[in-house]
N, C-alpha and C positions, 0 to 999 in steps of 0.2 A: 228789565222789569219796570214797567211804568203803571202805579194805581191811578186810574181813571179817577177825576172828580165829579158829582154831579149841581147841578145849580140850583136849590132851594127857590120857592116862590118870593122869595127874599132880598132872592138878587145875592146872596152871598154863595161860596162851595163848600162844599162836604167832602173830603175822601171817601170813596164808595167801600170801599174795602178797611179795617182796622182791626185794632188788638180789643178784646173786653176783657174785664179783670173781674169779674160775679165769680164769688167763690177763690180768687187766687190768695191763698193767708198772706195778712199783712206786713209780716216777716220776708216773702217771698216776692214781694210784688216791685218793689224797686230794682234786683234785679230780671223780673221778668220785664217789664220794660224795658229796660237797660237792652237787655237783648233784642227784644222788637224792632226796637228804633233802628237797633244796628243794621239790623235783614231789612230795612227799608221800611217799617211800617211809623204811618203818620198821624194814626186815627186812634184816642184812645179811649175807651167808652169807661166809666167806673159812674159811681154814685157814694153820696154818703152815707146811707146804709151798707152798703160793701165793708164800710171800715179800714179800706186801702187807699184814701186820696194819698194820704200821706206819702206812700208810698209811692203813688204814680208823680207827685210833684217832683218827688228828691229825685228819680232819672230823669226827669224833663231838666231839671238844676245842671244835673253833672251830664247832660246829653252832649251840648255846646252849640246844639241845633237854637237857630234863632225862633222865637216866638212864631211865629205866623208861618213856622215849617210843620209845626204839631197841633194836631185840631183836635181840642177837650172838650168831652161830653160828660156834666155829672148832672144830680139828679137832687129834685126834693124830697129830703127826708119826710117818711107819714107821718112824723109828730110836728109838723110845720106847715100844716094844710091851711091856718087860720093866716088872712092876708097879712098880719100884723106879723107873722114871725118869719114871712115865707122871706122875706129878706136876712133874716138871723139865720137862716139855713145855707143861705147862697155864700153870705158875708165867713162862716164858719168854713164851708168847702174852699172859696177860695183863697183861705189862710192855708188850708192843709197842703192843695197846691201848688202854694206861692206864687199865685197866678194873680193881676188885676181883675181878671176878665177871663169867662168861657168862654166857647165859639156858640156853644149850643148848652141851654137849660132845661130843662124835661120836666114836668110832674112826672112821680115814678107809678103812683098808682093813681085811677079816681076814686076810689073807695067812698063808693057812692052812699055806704050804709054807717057812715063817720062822718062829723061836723054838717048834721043836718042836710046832708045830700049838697052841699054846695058848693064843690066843683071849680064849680062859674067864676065863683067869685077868687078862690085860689090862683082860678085860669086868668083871669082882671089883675091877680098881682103880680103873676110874672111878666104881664105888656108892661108895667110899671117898672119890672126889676131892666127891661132891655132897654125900655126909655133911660132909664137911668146910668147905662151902658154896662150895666155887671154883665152882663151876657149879650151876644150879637144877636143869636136868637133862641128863641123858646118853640119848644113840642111839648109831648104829652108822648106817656106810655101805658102800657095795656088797656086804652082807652076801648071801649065797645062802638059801634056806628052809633047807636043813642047819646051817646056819652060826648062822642064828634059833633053832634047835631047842637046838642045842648050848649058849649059851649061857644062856638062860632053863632048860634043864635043870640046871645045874650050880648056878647062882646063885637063879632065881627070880625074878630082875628082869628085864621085860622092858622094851627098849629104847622111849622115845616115839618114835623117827621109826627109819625107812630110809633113807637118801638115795639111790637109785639111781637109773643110765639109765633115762628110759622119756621116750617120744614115742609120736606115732603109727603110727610103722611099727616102734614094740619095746615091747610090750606087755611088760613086763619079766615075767616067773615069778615073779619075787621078792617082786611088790606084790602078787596075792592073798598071797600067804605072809605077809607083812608084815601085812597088814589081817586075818588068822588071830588071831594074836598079840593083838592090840588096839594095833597101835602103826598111826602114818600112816603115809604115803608121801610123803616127797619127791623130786620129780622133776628129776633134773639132767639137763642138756643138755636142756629141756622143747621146742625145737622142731628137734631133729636137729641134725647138722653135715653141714650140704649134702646129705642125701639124699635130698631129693625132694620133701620135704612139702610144703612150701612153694608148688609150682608143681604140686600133685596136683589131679588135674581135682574131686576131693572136696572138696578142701579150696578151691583155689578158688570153685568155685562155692558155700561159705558165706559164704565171704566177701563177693563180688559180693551175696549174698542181705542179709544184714545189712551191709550198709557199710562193711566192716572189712577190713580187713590180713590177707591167709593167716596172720600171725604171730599178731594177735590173736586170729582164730578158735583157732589151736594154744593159744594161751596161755588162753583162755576153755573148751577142753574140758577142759584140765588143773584148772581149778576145780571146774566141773561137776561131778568126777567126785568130786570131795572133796582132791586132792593138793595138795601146799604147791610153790608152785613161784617160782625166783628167776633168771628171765633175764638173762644179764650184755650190755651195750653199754656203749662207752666214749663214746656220741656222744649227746647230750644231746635233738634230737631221737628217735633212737629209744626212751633211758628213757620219754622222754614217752608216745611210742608204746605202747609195753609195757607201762605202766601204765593206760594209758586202755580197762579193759576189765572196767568194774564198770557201765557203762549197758546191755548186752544180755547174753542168756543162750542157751546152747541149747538145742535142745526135747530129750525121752530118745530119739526117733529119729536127731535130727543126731548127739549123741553116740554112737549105737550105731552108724553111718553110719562114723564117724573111729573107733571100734573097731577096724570088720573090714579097717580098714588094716592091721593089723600083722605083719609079715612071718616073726617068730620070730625065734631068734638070727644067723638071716643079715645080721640088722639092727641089730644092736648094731655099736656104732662105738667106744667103749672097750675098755678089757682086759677078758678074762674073770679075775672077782672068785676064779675056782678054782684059778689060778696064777699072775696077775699078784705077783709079789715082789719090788719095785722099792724099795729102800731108799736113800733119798738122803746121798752121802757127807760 
């Protein structure tokens, strides 16, 4: 089993494939690392609103895996959107864990309708936080194609990833937008919450076809297609699962097949990134 990496407009790599910790309680998440790492995974995506850096530091600590074997992704807290503190967010994540430096920084939301729609200028501190080298590089997540426009117009810098919803049945709008740009797409929530896919006559019958898990098929067209994708389980069996999907591929039919799944925004099962303004107290 070998995870592919991909190459950032940046000139650095990304493992295409990793663990994400959204939702893993903070009790559980240093051994659910623990366990990742061991079944070969290298990618770990959390943020500080998760509430588990803590947790993903202390298995990178006790892994004994060298630094630059493990590629960390955490994210700007939304009570640190003003430029001034967006550094006091990065500086606090990487005490939790005990890391100098991320590989990758994210805005987690734009929450365009907080701190006078400005973004921009959020977006302007973190080229500051990677000049500064806390982080190799910076994206942006659930960003909208306006939201992409806006900020690579003001600054110039266009973000390496997206992070947004997209599965089978939400073709996100956002990831051609994204892939416009030159930056990826990575896909969270990569095989829905509970809507269907799973048990979709489509997707089942790939799975039966090639021997595999409706989950695996989900998780192998997210490849296929180029997206970096990091399905979170807390149960060491399905890590296993989830990662065991570097032995088959799909043909450009089956993936266009699990395309014309997609339902549009009736399909989306997160906030919409156009007014969710949920700032934690």
């Amino acid at each position: 089993m070998s995870v592919p990496s991909l190459t950032l407009h940046d000139q650095t790599t990304i493992p295409q494939f990793g663990l994400g910790v959204w939702q893993v309680p903070p009790g559980d998440t240093e051994r659910v690392v623990n366990e990742a790492l061991e079944l070969g995974y290298r990618h770990v995506d959390t943020a500080q609103m998760y509430g588990n850096e803590a947790g993903v530091g202390a298995a990178i600590a006790a892994s004994g895996l060298a630094r630059d074997e493990i590629y960390v992704t955490t994210k700007l807290n939304n009570s640190f959107h003003q430029p001034a503190k967006a550094r006091e967010s990065l500086e606090r994540s990487l005490s939790d864990l005990r890391l100098d430096q991320v590989d990758l920084f994210l805005i987690h939301w734009p929450l365009p309708t907080r701190y006078d729609g400005d973004y921009a200028a959020t977006w302007a501190a973190l080229v500051e936080l990677r000049e500064a080298g806390l982080t190799r590089s910076i994206g942006v997540s659930n960003f909208q194609p306006a939201h992409l426009d806006t900020i690579v117009e003001a600054t110039g810098v266009v973000p390496v990833v997206n992070q947004i919803e997209v599965h089978p049945y939400f073709d996100n709008p956002a990831r051609p937008a994204t892939l416009a740009h030159g930056a990826l797409v990575q896909a969270w929530s990569p095989l829905g919450q509970g809507g269907g896919e799973l048990t979709d006559p489509v997707v089942t019958a790939l799975a039966g076809k090639h021997g595999k898990s409706p989950a695996q098929v989900v998780l192998r067209w997210h490849l296929d297609r180029g997206d970096i994708i990091f399905p979170k389980s807390t149960h060491r069996e399905r890590l296993a699962e989830n990662i065991d999907i570097f032995d088959f591929a799909l043909s450009a039919d089956e993936v266009t097949a699990l395309n014309a799944l997609d339902k549009g925004e009736t399909a989306r099962t997160g906030p919409n990134p156009d007014t969710f303004d949920w700032i934690p107290s």
